[in-house]
C-alpha positions as CSV (number, residue, x, y, z in Angstrom):
1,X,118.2,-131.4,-111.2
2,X,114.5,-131.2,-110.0
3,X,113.7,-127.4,-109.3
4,X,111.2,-126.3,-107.1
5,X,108.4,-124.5,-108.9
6,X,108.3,-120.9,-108.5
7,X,105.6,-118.6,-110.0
8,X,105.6,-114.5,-110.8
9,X,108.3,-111.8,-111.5
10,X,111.6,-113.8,-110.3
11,X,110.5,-116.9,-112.5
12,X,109.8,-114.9,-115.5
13,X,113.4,-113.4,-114.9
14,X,115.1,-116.4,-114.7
15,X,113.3,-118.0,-118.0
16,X,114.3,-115.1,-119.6
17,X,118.1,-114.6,-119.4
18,X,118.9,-117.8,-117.7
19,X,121.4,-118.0,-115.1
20,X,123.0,-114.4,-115.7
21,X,122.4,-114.4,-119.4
22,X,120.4,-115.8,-122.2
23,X,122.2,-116.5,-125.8
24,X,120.7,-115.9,-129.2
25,X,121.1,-116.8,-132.9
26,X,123.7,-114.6,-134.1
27,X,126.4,-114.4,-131.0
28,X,123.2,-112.1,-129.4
29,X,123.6,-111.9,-125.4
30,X,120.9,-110.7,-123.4
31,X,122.1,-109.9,-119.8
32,X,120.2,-109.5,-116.7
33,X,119.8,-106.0,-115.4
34,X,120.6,-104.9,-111.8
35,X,117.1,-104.7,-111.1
36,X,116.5,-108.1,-112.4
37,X,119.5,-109.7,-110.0
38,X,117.5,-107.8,-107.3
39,X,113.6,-109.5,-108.0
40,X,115.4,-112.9,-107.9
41,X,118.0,-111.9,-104.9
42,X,114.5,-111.0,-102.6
43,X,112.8,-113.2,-103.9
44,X,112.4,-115.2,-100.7
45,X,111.5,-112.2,-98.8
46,X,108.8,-111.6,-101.3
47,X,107.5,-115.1,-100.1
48,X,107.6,-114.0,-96.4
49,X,105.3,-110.9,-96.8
50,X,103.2,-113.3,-99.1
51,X,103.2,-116.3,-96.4
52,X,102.7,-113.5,-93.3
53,X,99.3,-112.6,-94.9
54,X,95.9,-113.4,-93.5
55,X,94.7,-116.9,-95.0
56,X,91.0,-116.0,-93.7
57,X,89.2,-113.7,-96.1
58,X,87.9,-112.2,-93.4
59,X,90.4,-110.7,-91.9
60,X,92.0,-107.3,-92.6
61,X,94.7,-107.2,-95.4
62,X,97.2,-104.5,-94.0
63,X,97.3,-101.5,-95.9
64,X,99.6,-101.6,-99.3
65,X,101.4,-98.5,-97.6
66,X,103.0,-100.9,-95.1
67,X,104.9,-102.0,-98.2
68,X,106.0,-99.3,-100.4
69,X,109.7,-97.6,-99.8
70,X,109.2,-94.4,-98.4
71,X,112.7,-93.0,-100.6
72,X,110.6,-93.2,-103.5
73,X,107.7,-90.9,-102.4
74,X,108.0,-87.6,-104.6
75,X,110.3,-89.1,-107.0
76,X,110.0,-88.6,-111.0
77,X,109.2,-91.4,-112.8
78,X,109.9,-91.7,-116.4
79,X,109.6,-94.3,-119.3
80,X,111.4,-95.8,-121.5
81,X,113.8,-93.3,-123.9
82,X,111.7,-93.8,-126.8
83,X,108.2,-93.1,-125.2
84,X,105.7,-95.3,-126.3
85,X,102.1,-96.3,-124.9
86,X,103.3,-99.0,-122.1
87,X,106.1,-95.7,-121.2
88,X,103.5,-93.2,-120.2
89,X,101.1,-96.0,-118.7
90,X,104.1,-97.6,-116.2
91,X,105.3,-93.5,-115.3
92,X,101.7,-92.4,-114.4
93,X,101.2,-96.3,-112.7
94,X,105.0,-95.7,-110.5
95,X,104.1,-92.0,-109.7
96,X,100.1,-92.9,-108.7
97,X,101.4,-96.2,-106.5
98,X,104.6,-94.6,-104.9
99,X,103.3,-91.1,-104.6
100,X,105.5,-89.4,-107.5
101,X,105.4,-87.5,-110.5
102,X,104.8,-89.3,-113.8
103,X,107.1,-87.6,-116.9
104,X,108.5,-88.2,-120.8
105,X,111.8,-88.8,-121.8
106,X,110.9,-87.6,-125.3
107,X,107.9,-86.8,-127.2
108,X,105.3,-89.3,-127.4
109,X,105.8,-91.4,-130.7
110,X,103.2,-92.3,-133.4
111,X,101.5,-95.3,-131.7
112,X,100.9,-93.6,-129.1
113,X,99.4,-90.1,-130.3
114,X,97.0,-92.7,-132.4
């Protein structure tokens, strides 16, 4: 089967758990998550806002504002369980972007204090 080329998040997803699920040395079975089903399920719409912006540099890109869910303004945002560097950085990143509040899920670990 010849597949078109796809590039960013819904590619990635794809290449890494396959169809629905990816299989490892030692009977290992990563599954997607329901957020991952849900990059690759809107993908295509993804590729509408892309194709609907301006080609001419020019011209005006609309604000980012246009984009972002307004259910996720004043939300908490918080990391992964174990809170490491790349935890903290995606909470404070969510909460900046969406207009939230960034927060740990436990104390920060070693790598990250350093």
């Amino acid at each position: 089967t010849v597949r078109k080329h796809h590039a960013g998040a819904a590619e990635a997803l794809r290449l890494a758990a396959g169809d629905h699920e990816k299989k490892y040395d030692g009977d290992i079975v990563r599954k997607r998550t329901e957020v991952e089903e849900q990059v690759i399920a809107k993908e295509h719409q993804a590729e509408e806002i892309i194709h609907a912006l301006p080609k001419d540099s020019n011209t005006t890109v609309p604000s980012v504002e246009l984009f972002l869910p307004e259910i996720l303004k004043d939300s908490i945002f918080v990391g992964h369980l174990v809170t490491d560097l790349d935890s903290v950085a995606g909470a404070i990143g969510a909460a900046e972007l969406y207009g939230g509040t960034p927060a740990l899920a436990s104390e920060i670990n070693s790598e990250t204090a350093f």
